[in-house]
C-alpha positions in Angstrom: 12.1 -46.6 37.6 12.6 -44.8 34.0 15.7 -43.3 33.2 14.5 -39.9 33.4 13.7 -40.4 37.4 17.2 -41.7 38.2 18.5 -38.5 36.7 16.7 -36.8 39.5 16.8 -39.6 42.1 20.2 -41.8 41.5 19.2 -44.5 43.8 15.5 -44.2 42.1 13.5 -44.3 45.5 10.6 -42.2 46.7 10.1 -39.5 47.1 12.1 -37.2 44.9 11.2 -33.2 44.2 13.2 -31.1 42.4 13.0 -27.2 42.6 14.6 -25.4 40.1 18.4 -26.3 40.4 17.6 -28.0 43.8 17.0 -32.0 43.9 15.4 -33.1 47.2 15.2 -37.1 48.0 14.1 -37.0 51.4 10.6 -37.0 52.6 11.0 -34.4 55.7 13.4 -31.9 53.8 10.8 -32.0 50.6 7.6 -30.9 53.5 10.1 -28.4 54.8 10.7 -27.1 51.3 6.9 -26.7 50.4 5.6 -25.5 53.5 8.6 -22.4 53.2 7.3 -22.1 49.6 4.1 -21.4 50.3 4.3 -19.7 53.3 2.5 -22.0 55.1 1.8 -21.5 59.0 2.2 -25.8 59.1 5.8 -25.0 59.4 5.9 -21.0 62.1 8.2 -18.6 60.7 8.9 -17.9 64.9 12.3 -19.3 66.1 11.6 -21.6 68.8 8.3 -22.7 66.8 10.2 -23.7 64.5 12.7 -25.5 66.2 10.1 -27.2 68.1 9.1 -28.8 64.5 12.3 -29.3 63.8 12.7 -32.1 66.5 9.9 -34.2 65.5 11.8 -34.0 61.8 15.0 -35.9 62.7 15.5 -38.9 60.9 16.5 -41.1 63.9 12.8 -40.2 65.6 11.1 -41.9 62.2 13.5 -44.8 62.2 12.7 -45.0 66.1 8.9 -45.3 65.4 9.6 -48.2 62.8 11.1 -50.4 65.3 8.9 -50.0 68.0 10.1 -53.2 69.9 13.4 -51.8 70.3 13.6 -49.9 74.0 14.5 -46.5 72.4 11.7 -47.0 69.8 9.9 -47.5 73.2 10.9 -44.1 75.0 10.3 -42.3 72.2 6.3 -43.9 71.7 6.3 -42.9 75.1 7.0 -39.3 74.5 4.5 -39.3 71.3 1.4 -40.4 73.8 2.3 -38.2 76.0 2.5 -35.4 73.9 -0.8 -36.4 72.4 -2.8 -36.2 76.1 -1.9 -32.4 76.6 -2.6 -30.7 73.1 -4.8 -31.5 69.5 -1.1 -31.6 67.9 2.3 -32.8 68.4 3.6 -29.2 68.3 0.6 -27.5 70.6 -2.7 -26.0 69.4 -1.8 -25.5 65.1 -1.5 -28.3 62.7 2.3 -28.1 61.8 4.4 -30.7 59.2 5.2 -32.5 62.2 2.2 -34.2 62.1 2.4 -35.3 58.6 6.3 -36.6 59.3 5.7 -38.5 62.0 2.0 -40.0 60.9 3.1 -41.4 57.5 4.8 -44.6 58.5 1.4 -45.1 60.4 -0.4 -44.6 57.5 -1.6 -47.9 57.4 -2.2 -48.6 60.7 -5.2 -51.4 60.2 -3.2 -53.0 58.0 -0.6 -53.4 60.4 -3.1 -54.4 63.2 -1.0 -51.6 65.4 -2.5 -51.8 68.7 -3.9 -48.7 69.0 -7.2 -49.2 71.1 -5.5 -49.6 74.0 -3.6 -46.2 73.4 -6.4 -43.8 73.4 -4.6 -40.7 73.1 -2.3 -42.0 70.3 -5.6 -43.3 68.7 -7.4 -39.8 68.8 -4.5 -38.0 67.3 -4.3 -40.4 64.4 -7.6 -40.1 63.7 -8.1 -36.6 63.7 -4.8 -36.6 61.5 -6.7 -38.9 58.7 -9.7 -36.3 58.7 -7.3 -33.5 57.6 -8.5 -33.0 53.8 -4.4 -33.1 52.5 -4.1 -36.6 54.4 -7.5 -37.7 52.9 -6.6 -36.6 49.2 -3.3 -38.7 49.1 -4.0 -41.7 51.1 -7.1 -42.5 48.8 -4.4 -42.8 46.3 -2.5 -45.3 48.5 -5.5 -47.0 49.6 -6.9 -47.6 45.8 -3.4 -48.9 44.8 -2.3 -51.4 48.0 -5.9 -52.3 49.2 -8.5 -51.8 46.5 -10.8 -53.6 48.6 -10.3 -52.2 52.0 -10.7 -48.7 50.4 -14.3 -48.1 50.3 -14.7 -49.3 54.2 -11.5 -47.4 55.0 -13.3 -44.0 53.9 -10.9 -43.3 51.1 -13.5 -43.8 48.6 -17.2 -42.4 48.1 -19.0 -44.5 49.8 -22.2 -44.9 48.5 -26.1 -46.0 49.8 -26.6 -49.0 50.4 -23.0 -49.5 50.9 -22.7 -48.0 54.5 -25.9 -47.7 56.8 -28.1 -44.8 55.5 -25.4 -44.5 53.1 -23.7 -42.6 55.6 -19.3 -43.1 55.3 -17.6 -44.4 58.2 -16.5 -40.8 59.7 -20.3 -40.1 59.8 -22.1 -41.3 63.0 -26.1 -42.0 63.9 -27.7 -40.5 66.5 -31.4 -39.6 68.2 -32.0 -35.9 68.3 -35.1 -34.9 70.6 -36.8 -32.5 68.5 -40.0 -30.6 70.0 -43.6 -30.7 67.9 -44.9 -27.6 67.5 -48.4 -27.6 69.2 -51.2 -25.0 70.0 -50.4 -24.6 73.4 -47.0 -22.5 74.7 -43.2 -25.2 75.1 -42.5 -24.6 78.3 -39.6 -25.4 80.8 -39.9 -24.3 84.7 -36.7 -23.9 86.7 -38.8 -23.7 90.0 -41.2 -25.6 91.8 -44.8 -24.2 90.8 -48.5 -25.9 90.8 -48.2 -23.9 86.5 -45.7 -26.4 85.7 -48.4 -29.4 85.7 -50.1 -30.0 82.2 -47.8 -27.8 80.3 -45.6 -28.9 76.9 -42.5 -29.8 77.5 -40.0 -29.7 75.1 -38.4 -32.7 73.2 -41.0 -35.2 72.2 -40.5 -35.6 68.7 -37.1 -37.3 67.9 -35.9 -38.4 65.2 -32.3 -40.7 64.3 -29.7 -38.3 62.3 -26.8 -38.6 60.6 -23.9 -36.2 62.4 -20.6 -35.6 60.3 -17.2 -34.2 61.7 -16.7 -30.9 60.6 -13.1 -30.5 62.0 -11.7 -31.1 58.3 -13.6 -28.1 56.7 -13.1 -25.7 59.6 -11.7 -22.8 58.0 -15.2 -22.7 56.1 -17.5 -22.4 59.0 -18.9 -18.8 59.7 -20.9 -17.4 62.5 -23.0 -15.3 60.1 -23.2 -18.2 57.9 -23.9 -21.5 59.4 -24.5 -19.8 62.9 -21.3 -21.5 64.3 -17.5 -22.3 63.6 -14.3 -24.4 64.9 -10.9 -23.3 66.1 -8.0 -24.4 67.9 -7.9 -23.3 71.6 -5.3 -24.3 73.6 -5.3 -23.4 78.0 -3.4 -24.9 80.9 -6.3 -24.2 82.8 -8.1 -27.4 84.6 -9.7 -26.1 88.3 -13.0 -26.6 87.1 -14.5 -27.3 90.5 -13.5 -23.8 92.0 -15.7 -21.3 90.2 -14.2 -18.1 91.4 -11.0 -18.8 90.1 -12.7 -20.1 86.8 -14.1 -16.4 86.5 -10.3 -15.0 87.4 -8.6 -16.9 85.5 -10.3 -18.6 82.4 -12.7 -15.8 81.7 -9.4 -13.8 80.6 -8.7 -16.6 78.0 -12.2 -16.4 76.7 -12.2 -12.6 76.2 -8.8 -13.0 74.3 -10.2 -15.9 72.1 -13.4 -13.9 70.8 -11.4 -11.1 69.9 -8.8 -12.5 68.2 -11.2 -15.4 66.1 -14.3 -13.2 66.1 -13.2 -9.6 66.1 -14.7 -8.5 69.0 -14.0 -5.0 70.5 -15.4 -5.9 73.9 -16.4 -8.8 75.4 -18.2 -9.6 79.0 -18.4 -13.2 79.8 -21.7 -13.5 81.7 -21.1 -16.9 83.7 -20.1 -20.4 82.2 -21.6 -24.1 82.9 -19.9 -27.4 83.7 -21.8 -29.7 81.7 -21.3 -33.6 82.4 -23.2 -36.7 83.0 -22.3 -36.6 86.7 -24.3 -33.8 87.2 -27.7 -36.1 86.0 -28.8 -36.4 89.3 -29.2 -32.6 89.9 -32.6 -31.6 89.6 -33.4 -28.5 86.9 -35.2 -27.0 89.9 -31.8 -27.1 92.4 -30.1 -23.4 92.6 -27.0 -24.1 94.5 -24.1 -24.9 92.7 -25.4 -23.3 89.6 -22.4 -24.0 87.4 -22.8 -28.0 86.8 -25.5 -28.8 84.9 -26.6 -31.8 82.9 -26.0 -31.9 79.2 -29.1 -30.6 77.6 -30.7 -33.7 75.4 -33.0 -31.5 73.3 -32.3 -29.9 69.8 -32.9 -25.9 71.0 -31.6 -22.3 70.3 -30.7 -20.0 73.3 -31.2 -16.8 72.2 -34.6 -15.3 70.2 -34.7 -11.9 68.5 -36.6 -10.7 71.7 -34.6 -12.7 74.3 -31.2 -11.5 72.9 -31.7 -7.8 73.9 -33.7 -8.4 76.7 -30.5 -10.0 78.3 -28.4 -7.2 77.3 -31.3 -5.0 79.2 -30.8 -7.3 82.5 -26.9 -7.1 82.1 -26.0 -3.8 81.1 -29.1 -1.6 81.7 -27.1 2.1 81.8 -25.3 0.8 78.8 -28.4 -1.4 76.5 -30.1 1.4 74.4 -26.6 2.5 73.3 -24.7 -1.0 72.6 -28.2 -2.2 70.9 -27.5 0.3 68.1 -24.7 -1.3 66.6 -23.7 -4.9 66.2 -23.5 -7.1 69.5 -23.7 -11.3 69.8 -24.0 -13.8 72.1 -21.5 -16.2 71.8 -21.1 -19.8 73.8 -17.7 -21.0 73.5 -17.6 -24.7 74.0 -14.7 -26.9 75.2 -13.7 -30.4 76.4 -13.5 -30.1 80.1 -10.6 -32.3 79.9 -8.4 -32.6 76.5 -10.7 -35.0 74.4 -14.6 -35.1 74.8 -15.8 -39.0 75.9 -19.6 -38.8 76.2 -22.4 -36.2 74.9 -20.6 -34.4 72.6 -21.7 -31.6 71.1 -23.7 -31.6 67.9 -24.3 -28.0 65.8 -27.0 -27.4 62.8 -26.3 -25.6 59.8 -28.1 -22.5 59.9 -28.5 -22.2 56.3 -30.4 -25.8 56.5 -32.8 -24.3 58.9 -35.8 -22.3 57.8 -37.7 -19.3 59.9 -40.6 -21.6 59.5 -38.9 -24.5 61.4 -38.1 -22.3 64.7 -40.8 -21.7 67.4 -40.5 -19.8 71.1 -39.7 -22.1 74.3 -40.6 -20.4 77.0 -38.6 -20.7 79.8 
């Protein structure tokens, strides 16, 4: 180390910021410092928030985590998973500096051959952790200067085609997307028995293998008047998802708070909701009773038309319709893991600015 950084750090270790007059060696107290400089929400201004970060900040939790074999280092892994399997984040539903504090002696977790398959909760959070565009932007740096090689296959690099398959980077993934040909005769999809449904088109015979990327990093950019769609944290206790009527007493609440707090909404009537999971497979499309579990839908679609959107309004709020129709309204479907971290069919979006008028057609239902 140069003389110049011992001035600042005297035993010349990393990492060392100074602020004005004020000289800070330690990792923890320098993220405190810069979140409270720039007013960052990663570290709540709220009391208990706070303190709630505070505790995944002591030094004796990181030096815990370092020796894991010890049975303290143990309790306290323990603790981490378990926090993990009930929220996105340590600290609940926001990213907060506790994240970054406790991650970074994991920061080379491959390298270390830490056995994190067999910790799936521990495993997700890591991961969505390394696809935060801060962590991305500094690790690179670490990977290019302790593993040169690795970097390119660890995502910290461009990776280029040829490189990867369909020159796609590792956090991309490849998938079959049933896409419907447009034909001369009407799309249709029956959800009764009739002799009509025989000989018709049915939707989903064109597919076609496509790359899908995570968009979770570049959330704040997503706009429903943009791309057609965005991302946010949401964060419920709520888990009786085989009892509909209380679903509609006490989830639908949640959902009427979310849209108007992320979307703006003055009013919003939640019309019914859908359990969506491979158990339901067996279910024909033609069964009516229990309504609410459905198979995931395996076709690339739309719901709503500029005829089909007011037309519900019409069915739902007929007194109200004519008058609603005349200023802005939207249908929105709010989508969430039934259970903490989605495990098969998840759900894929398209960019509505990457899809052309010319590209949609009706599906007549």
């Amino acid at each position: 180390m140069s003389e110049d950084f011992q001035k600042i750090n005297l035993l010349a270790t990393l990492p060392a910021a100074t602020d004005d007059d004020l000289t800070l060696t330690e990792s923890n107290a320098i993220l405190q410092n810069a979140a409270d400089l720039e007013s960052s929400s990663a570290y709540a201004k709220d009391f208990k928030k706070r303190e709630n970060i505070n505790r995944w900040l002591l030094p004796s939790l990181i030096k815990l985590q370092l020796m894991p074999r010890r049975q303290d280092g143990r309790s306290w892994q323990l603790s981490l998973i378990k926090h993990c399997s009930k929220s996105k984040w340590l600290t609940g539903g926001e990213i907060s500096i506790a994240e970054i504090a406790i991650a970074a002696p994991m920061h080379l977790h491959k390298a270390q051959q830490l056995p994190l398959d067999n910790l799936s909760h521990l495993k997700r959070w890591i991961v969505d952790i390394e696809q935060l565009s801060c962590w991305q932007q500094t690790q690179s740096v670490v990977d290019k200067a302790l593993m040169p090689e690795a970097a390119a296959a660890n995502g910290s690099q461009p990776v280029v085609s040829g490189n990867g398959a369909n020159g796609t980077t590792p956090k991309d993934v490849r998938a079959k997307f049933n896409y419907t040909k447009d034909v001369q005769q009407a799309t249709e999809i029956y959800f009764y028995e009739s002799e009509q449904s025989k000989n018709i088109h049915a939707p989903g015979d064109d597919p076609h293998d496509m790359t899908i990327c995570d968009g979770w990093h570049r959330s704040d950019t997503f706009s429903v008047d943009r791309e057609g769609s965005s991302l946010h944290e949401f964060v419920t206790a709520y888990d009786q998802w085989d009892d509909d009527p209380a679903v509609a007493k006490s989830f639908y609440p949640e959902i009427v708070d979310f849209l108007e707090k992320n979307q703006g909404a003055k009013r919003v009537l939640v019309l019914d909701h859908a359990i969506r999971s491979k158990n339901n497979e067996a279910k024909k499309l033609t069964q009516e009773s229990n309504a609410s579990l459905r198979t995931p839908v395996m076709l690339v679609h739309c719901d709503y038309t500029a005829e089909s959107g007011p037309l519900r309004m019409q069915q739902q709020l007929s007194d109200e319709a004519q008058e609603l129709l005349s200023r802005r309204v939207a249908f929105f479907n709010v989508w969430k893991p039934i259970r903490r971290v989605v495990e098969e069919h998840p759900l894929a979006m398209c960019d509505l600015s990457s899809s052309p008028q010319a590209d949609l057609f009706k599906l007549y239902l």
